[in-house]
C-alpha positions as CSV (number, residue, x, y, z in Angstrom):
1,X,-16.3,-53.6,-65.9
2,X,-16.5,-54.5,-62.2
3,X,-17.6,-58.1,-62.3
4,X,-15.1,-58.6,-65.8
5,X,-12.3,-58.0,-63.1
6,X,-13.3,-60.1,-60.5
7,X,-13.8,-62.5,-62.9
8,X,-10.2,-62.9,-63.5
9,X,-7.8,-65.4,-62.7
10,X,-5.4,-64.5,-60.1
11,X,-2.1,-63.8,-61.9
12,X,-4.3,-61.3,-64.2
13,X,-6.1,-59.8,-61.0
14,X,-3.2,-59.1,-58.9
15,X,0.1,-59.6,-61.3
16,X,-0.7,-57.9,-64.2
17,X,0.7,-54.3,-63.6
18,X,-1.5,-52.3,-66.1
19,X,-4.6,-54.8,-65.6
20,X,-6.6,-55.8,-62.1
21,X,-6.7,-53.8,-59.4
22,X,-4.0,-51.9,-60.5
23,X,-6.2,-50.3,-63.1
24,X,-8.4,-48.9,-60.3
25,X,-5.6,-47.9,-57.8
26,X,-3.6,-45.9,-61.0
27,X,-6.1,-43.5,-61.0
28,X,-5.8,-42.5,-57.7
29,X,-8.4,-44.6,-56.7
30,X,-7.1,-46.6,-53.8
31,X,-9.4,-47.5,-51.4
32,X,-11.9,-48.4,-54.1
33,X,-9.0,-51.0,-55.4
34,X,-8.5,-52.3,-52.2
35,X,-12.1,-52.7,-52.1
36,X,-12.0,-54.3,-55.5
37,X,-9.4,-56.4,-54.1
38,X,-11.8,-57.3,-51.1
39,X,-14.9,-58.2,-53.3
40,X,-12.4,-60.3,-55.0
41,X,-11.4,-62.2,-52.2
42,X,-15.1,-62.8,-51.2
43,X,-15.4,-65.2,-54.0
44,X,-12.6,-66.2,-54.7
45,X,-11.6,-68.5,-57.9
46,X,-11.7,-72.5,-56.6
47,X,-7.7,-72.8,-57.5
48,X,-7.2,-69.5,-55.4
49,X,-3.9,-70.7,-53.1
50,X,-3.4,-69.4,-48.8
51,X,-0.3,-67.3,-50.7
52,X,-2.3,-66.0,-53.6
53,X,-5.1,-64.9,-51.0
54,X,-2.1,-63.9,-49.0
55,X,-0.5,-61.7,-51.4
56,X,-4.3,-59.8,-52.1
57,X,-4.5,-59.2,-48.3
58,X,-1.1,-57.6,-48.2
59,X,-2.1,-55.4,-51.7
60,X,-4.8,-54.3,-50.0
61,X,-3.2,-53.0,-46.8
62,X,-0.4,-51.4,-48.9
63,X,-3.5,-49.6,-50.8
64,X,-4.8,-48.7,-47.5
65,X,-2.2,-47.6,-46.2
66,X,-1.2,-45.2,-49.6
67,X,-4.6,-43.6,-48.4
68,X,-3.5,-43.3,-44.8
69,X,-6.1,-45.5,-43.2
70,X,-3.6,-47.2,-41.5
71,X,-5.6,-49.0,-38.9
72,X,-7.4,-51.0,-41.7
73,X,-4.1,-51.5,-43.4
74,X,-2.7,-53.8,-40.8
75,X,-5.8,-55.4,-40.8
76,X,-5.2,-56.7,-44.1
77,X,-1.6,-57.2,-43.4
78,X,-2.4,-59.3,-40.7
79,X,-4.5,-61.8,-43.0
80,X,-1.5,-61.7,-44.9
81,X,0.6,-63.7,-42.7
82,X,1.2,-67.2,-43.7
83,X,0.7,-69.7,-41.1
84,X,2.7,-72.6,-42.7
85,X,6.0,-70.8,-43.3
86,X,8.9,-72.1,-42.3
87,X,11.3,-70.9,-39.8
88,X,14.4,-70.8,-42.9
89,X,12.8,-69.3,-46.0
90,X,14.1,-68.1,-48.9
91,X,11.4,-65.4,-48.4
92,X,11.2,-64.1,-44.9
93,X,7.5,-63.1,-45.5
94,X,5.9,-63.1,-42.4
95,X,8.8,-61.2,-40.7
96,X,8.6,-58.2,-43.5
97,X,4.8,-58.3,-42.8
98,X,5.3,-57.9,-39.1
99,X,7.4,-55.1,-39.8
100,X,5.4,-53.1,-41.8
101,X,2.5,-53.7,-39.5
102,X,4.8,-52.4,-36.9
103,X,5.1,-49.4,-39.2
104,X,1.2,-48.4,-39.6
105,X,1.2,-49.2,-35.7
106,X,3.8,-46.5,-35.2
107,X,5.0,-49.8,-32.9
108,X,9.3,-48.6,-33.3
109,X,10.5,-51.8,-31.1
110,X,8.2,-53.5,-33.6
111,X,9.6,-52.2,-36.3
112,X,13.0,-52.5,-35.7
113,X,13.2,-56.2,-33.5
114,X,11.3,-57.5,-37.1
115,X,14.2,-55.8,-39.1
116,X,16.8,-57.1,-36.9
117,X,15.1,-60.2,-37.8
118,X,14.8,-60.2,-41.4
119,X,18.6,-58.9,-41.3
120,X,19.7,-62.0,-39.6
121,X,17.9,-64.5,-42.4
122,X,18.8,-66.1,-45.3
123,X,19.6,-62.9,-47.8
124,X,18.2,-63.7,-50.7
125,X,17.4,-61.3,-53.5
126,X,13.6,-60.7,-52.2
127,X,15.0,-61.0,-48.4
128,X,17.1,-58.1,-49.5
129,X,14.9,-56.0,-51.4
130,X,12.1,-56.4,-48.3
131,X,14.9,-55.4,-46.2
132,X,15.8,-52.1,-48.1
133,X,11.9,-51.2,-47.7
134,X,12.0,-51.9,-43.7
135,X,14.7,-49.5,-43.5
136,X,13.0,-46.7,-45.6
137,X,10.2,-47.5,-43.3
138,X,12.9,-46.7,-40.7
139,X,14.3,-43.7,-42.1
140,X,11.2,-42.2,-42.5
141,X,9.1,-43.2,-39.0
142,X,7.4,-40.5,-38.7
143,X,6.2,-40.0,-42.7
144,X,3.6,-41.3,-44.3
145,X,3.8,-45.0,-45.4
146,X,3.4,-43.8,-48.7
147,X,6.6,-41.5,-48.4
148,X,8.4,-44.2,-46.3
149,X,8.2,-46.8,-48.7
150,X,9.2,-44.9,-51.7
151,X,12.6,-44.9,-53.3
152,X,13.9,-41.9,-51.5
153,X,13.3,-43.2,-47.9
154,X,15.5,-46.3,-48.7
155,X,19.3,-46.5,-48.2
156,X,21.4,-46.1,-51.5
157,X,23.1,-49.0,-52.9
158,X,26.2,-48.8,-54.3
């Protein structure tokens, strides 16, 4: 079963929601899908993009972090980052990584210059969902990162 996953292409690896990693980490199992996720990344498929690998690197840390081992989750999260993006994007990534990072850190002016940030950008649809997480992140400081990023922690839309 192990090498069948790491066999797959990206989008089936990391997108498909039942399939992947995610099969691993719905068991409970997070630190072995984030080690799954870290075998997969050490041989990688050839058409493998910097944001694919990206995106992997920030699973990871999120699964990390869902296991409180928060120091190797912003690790990851710091691989994450993406060198190339632009100052205006229609996806603030690097700024919501930051903040998170800030987060597992238990870095507050971190935290909350990087949300001042991502409040000032372009407010797109995934600007604005990113930005509802950072403030559940906010909310719930001194939580757990899995309780701060959950539903609960996050300001209610009306």
């Amino acid at each position: 079963m192990l090498a069948a996953l790491l066999e797959l292409p990206f989008l089936k690896f990391d997108q498909d929601q039942v399939g992947g990693w995610r099969q691993i980490a719905d068991k409970g199992c997070r630190v072995e899908a984030a080690l799954l996720i870290d075998a997969y990344l050490a041989n990688p498929p050839a058409d493998l993009t910097m944001i694919e690998q990206g995106d992997l690197y920030f699973h990871a840390g999120q699964l990390l972090a869902m296991a409180g081992e928060n120091r190797m989750a912003a690790g990851h999260m710091m691989r994450s980052l993406n060198p190339r993006e632009p100052a205006r994007n229609e996806l603030a990534w690097n700024t919501y990584v930051l903040a998170t990072i800030g987060f597992l850190n238990h870095d507050k002016p971190m935290l909350d210059s990087q949300r001042q940030l991502l409040a000032a950008g372009e407010q797109t649809r995934e600007n604005r969902i990113n930005l509802s997480v950072i403030d559940g992140l906010i909310h719930c400081f001194d939580q757990s990162y899995e309780t701060a990023y959950g539903a609960a922690c996050r300001p209610k839309t009306p």
